[in-house]
LUMDREN-12354 format. One record per residue (C-alpha): residue number from 1; residue in three letters; x, y, z. Coordinates in Angstrom, 3 decimals. Example, Ala and Ser with C-alpha at 12.3 -4.5 7.8 and 13.67 -1.06 7.14 Angstrom:
BEGIN
{pos 1 | code ALA | xx 12.300 | yy -4.500 | zz 7.800}
{pos 2 | code SER | xx 13.670 | yy -1.060 | zz 7.140}
This chain:
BEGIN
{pos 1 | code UNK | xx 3.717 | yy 18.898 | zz 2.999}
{pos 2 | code UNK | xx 1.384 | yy 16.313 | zz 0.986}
{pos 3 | code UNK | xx -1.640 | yy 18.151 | zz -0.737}
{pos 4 | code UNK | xx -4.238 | yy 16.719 | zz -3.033}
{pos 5 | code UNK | xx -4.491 | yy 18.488 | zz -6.387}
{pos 6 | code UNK | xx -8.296 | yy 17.086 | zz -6.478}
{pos 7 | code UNK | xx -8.259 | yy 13.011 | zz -5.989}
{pos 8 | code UNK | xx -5.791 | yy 11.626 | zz -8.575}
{pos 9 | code UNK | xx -2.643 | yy 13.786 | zz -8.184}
{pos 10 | code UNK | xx -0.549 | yy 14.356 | zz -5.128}
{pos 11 | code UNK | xx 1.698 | yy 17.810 | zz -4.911}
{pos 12 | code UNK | xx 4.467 | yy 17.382 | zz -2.509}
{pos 13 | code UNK | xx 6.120 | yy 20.840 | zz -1.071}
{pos 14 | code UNK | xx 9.754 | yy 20.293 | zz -0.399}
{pos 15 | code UNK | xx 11.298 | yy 23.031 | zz 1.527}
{pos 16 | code UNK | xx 15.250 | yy 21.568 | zz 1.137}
{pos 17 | code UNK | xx 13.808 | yy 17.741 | zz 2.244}
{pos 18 | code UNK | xx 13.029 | yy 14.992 | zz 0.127}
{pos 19 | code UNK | xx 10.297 | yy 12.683 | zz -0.460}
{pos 20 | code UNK | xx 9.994 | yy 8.844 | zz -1.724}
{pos 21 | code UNK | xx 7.927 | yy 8.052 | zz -4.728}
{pos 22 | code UNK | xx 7.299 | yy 5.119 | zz -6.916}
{pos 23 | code UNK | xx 9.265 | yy 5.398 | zz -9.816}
{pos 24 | code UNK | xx 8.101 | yy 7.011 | zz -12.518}
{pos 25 | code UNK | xx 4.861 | yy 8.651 | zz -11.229}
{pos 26 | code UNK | xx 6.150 | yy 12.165 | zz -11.000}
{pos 27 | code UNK | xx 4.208 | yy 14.190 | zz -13.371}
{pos 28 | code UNK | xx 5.515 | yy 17.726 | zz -12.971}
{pos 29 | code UNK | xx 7.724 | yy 19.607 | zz -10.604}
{pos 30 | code UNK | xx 8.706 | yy 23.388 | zz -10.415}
{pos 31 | code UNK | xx 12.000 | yy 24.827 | zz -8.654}
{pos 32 | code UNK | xx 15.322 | yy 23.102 | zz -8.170}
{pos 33 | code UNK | xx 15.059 | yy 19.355 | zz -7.681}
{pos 34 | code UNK | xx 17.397 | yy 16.454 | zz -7.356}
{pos 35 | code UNK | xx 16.050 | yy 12.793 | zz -8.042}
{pos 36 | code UNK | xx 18.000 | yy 9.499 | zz -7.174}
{pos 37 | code UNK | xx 16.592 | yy 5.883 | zz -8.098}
{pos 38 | code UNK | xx 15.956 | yy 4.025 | zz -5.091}
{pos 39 | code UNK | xx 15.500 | yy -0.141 | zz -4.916}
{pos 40 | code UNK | xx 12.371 | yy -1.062 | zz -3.385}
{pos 41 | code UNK | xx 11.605 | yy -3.601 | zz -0.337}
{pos 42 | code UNK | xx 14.063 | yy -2.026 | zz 2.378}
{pos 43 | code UNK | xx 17.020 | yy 0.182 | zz 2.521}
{pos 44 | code UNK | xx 20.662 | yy -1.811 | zz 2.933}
{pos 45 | code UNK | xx 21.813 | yy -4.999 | zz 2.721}
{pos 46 | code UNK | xx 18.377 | yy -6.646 | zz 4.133}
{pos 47 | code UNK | xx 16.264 | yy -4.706 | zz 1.492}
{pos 48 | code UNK | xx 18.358 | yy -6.342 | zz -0.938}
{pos 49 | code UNK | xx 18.076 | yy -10.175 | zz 0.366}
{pos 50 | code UNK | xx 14.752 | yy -9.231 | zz 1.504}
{pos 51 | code UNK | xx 13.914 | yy -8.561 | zz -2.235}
{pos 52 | code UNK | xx 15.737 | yy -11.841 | zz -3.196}
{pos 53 | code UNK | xx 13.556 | yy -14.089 | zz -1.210}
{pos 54 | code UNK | xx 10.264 | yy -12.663 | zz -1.617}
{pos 55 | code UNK | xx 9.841 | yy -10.973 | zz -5.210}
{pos 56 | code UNK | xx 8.414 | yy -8.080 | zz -3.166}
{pos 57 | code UNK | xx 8.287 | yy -5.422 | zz -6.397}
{pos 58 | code UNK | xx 8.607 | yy -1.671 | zz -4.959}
{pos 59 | code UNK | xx 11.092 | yy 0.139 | zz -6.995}
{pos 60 | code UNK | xx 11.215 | yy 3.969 | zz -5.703}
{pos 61 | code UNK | xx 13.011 | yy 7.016 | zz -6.262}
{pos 62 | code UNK | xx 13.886 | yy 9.869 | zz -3.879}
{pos 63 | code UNK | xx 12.863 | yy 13.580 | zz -4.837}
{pos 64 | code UNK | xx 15.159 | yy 16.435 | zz -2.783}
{pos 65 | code UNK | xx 15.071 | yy 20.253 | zz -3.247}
{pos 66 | code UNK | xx 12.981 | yy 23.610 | zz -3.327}
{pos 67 | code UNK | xx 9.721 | yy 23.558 | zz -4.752}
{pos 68 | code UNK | xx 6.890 | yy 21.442 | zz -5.720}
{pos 69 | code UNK | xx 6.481 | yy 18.198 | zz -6.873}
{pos 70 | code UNK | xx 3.443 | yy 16.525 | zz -8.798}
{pos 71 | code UNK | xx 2.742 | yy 12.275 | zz -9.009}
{pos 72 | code UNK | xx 0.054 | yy 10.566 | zz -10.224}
{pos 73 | code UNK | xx -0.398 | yy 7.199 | zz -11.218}
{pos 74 | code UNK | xx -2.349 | yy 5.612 | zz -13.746}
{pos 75 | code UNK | xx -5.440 | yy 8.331 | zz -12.665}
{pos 76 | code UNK | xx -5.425 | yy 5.916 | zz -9.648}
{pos 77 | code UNK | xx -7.201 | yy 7.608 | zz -6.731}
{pos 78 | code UNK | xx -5.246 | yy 9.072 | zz -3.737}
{pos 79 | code UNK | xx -5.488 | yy 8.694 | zz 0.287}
{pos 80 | code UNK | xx -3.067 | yy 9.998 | zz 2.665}
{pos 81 | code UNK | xx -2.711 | yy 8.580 | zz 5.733}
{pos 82 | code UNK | xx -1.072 | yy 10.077 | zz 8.765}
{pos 83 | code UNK | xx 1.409 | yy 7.625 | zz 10.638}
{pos 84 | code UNK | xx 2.671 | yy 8.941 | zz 14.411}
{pos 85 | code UNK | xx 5.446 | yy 6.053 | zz 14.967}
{pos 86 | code UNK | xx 3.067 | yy 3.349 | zz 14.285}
{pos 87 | code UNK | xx 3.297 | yy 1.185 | zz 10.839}
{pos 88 | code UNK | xx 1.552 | yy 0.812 | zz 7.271}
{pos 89 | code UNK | xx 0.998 | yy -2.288 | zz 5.761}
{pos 90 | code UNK | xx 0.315 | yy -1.687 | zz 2.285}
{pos 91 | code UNK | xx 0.603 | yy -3.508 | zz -1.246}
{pos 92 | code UNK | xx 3.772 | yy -2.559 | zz -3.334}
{pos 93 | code UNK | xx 1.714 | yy -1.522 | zz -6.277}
{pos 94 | code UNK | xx -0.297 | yy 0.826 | zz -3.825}
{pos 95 | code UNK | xx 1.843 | yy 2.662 | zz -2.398}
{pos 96 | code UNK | xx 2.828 | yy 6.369 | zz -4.393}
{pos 97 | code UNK | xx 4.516 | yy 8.253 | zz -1.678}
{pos 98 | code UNK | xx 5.961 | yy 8.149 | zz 1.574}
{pos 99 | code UNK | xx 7.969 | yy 11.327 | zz 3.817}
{pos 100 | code UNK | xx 11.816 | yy 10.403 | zz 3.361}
{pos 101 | code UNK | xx 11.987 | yy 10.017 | zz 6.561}
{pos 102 | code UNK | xx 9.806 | yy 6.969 | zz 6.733}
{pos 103 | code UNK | xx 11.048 | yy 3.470 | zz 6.993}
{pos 104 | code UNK | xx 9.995 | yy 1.152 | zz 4.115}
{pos 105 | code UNK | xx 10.610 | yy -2.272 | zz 4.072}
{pos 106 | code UNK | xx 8.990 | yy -5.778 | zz 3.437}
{pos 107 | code UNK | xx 6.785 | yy -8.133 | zz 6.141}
{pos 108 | code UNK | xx 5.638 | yy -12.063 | zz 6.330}
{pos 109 | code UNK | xx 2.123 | yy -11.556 | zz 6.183}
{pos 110 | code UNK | xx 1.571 | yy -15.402 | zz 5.959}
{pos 111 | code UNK | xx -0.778 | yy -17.311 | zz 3.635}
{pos 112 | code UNK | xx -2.888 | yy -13.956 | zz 2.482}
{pos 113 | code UNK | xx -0.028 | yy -12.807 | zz 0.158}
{pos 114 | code UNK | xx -0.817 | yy -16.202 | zz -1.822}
{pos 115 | code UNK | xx -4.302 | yy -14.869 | zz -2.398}
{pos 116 | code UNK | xx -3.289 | yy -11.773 | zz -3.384}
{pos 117 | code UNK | xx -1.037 | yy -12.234 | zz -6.208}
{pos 118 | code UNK | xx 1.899 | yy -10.180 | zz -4.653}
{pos 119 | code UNK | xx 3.742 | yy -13.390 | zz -2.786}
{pos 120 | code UNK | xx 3.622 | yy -14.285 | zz 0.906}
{pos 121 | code UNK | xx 5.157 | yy -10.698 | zz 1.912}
{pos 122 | code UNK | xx 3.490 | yy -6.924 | zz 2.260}
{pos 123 | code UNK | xx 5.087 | yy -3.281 | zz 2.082}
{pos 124 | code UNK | xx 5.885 | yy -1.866 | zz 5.212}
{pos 125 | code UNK | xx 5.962 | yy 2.279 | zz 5.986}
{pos 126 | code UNK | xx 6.864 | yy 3.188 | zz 9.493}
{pos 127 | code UNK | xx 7.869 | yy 6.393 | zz 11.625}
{pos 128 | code UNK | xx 6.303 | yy 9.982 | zz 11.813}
{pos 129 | code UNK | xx 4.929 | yy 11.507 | zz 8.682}
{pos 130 | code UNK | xx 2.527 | yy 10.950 | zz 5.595}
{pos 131 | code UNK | xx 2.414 | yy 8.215 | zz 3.115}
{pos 132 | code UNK | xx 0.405 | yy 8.462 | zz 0.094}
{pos 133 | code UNK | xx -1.620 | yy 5.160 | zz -0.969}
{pos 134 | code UNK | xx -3.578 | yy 4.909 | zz -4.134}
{pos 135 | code UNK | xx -7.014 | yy 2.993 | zz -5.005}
{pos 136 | code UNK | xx -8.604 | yy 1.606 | zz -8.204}
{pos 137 | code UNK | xx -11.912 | yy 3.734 | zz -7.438}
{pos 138 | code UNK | xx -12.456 | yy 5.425 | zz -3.904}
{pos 139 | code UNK | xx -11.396 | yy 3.890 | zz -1.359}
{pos 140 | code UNK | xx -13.034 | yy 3.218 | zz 1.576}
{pos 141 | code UNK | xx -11.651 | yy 3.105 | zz 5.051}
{pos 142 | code UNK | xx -13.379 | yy 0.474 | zz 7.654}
{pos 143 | code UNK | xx -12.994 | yy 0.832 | zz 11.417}
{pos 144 | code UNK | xx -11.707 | yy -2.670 | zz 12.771}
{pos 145 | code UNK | xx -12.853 | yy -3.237 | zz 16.652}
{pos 146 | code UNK | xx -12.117 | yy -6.320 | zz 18.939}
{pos 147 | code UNK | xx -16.143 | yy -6.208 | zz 19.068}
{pos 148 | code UNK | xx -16.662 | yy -6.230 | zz 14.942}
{pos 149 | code UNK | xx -14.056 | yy -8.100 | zz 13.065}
{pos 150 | code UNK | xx -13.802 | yy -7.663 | zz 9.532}
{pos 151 | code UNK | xx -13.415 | yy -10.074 | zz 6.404}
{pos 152 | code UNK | xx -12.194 | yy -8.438 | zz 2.978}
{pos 153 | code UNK | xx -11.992 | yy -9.918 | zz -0.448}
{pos 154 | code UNK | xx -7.625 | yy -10.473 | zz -1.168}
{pos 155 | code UNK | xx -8.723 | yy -8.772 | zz -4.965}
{pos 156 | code UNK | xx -10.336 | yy -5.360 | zz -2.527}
{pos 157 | code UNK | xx -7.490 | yy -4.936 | zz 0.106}
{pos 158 | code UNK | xx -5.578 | yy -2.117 | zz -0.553}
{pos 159 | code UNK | xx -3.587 | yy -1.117 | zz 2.879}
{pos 160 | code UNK | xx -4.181 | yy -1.402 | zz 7.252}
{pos 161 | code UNK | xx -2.675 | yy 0.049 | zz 9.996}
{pos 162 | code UNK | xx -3.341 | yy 0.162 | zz 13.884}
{pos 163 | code UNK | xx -2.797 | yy -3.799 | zz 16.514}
{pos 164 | code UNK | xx -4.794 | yy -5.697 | zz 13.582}
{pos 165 | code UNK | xx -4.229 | yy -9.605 | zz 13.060}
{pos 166 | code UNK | xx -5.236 | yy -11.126 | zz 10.134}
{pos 167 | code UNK | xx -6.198 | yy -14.729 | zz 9.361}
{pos 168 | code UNK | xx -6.389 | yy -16.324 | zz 5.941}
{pos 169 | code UNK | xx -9.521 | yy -18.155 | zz 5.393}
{pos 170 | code UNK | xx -9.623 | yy -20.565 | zz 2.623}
{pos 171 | code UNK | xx -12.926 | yy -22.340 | zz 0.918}
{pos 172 | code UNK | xx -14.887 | yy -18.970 | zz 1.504}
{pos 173 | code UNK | xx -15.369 | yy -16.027 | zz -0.602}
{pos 174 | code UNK | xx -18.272 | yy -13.355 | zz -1.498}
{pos 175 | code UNK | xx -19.583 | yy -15.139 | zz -4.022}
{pos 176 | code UNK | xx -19.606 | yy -18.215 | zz -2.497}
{pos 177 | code UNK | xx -22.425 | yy -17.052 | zz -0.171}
{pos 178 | code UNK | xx -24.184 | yy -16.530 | zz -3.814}
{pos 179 | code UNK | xx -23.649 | yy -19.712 | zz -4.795}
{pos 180 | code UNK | xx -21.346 | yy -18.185 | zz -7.932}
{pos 181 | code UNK | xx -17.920 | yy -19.724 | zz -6.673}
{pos 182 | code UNK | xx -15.600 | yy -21.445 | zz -8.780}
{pos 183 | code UNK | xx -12.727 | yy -23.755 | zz -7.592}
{pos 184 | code UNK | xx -10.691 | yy -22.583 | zz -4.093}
{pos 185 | code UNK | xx -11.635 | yy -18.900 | zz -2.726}
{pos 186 | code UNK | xx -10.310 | yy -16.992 | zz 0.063}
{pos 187 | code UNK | xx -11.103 | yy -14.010 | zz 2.357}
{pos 188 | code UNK | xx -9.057 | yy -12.270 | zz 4.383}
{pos 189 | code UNK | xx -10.669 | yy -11.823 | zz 8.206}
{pos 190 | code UNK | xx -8.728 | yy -9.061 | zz 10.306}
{pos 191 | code UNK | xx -9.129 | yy -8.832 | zz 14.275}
{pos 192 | code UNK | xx -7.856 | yy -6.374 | zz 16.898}
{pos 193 | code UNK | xx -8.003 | yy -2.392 | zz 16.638}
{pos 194 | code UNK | xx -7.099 | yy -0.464 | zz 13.503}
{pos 195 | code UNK | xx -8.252 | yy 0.544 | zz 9.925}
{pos 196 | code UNK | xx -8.601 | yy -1.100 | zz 6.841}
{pos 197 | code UNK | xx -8.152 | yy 0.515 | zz 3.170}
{pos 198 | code UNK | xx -10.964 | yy -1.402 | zz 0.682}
{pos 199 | code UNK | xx -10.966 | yy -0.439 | zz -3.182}
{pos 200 | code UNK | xx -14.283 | yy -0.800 | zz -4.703}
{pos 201 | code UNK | xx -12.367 | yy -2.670 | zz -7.828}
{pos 202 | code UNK | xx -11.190 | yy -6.312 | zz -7.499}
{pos 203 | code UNK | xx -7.027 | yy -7.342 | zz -9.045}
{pos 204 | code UNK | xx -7.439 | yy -10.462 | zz -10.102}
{pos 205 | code UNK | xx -6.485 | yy -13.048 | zz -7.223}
{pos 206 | code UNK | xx -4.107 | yy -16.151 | zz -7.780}
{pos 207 | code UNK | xx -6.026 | yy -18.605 | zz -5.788}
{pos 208 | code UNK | xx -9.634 | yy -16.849 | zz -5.732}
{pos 209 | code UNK | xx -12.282 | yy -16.514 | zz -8.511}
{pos 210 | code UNK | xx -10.336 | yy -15.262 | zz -10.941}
């Protein structure tokens, strides 16, 4: 059970189940736990050359017993989002907490992890369960439909789920249409059906205006 303790801490209820969490973001916890480090980008031998080849940073650990569990990052906000077998695409430094029984794991996302600043590859969640994602600010969820495609700043993008492709488009960015660009600038243009997690702060972007 994944409850917010107001918008910047997550409790987790464990009832004899376990949960995964970044590493180091538990805060407090009450009743009988067990914790195990976990290595981030995948579970097994593909995690591990999956990790190899992409630099994809996610290191986790796995929280099992009776009682409650507290995380917070950073005073980062929180947003949980529901997955019913479908998949989460998320940033590594996003992503706080998933259900154990969720599949994590690393993705090509193409030439949009070069904007980003987190390499050509994205964090994957999949299965039944919750995941917990986290925002610099609130985030904002925005309803992707074949009829309105959406383009994001690389520096906003937090997370998306749902049949969403996304293109990376370079020589453009937001400030661009201001005339305030510097050098190359990208945006990120997702099309299909699906939702897409915004934070109202920018990361600093390798390729964009930095």
């Amino acid at each position: 059970m994944f409850r917010l303790q107001g918008s910047k801490t997550l409790a987790v209820d464990l009832t004899g189940d376990a949960v995964k969490a970044k590493n180091g973001s538990m805060v407090a916890y009450d009743g009988r736990m067990a914790f195990k480090k976990m290595s981030g980008g995948g579970e097994g031998i593909r995690g591990m050359v999956t990790r190899r080849l992409t630099g994809e940073q996610m290191t986790m650990m796995e929280v099992k017993g009776q009682g409650t569990c507290y995380f917070a990052d950073r005073a980062s906000e929180i947003n949980l989002v529901s997955l019913r077998g479908d998949t989460l695409y998320v940033e590594a430094s996003n992503l706080l907490a998933a259900d154990a029984g969720l599949r994590t794991g690393t993705t090509f996302t193409g030439l949009r992890g070069g904007a980003s600043g987190n390499g050509l590859f994205t964090t994957t969640v999949e299965g039944s369960g919750q995941a917990a994602i986290m925002s610099d600010g609130s985030a904002v969820v925005l309803r992707v439909t074949p009829q309105y495609p959406l383009n994001v700043d690389p520096g906003a993008y937090i997370a998306h789920q749902g049949d969403l492709r996304q293109h990376f488009q370079s020589g453009v960015s937001f400030r661009t249409f201001m005339g305030e660009g510097s050098g190359e600038s990208f945006q990120i243009r997702f099309e299909g059906d699906g939702l897409v997690y915004v934070q109202p702060s920018e990361r600093n972007t390798v390729g964009g205006d930095v």
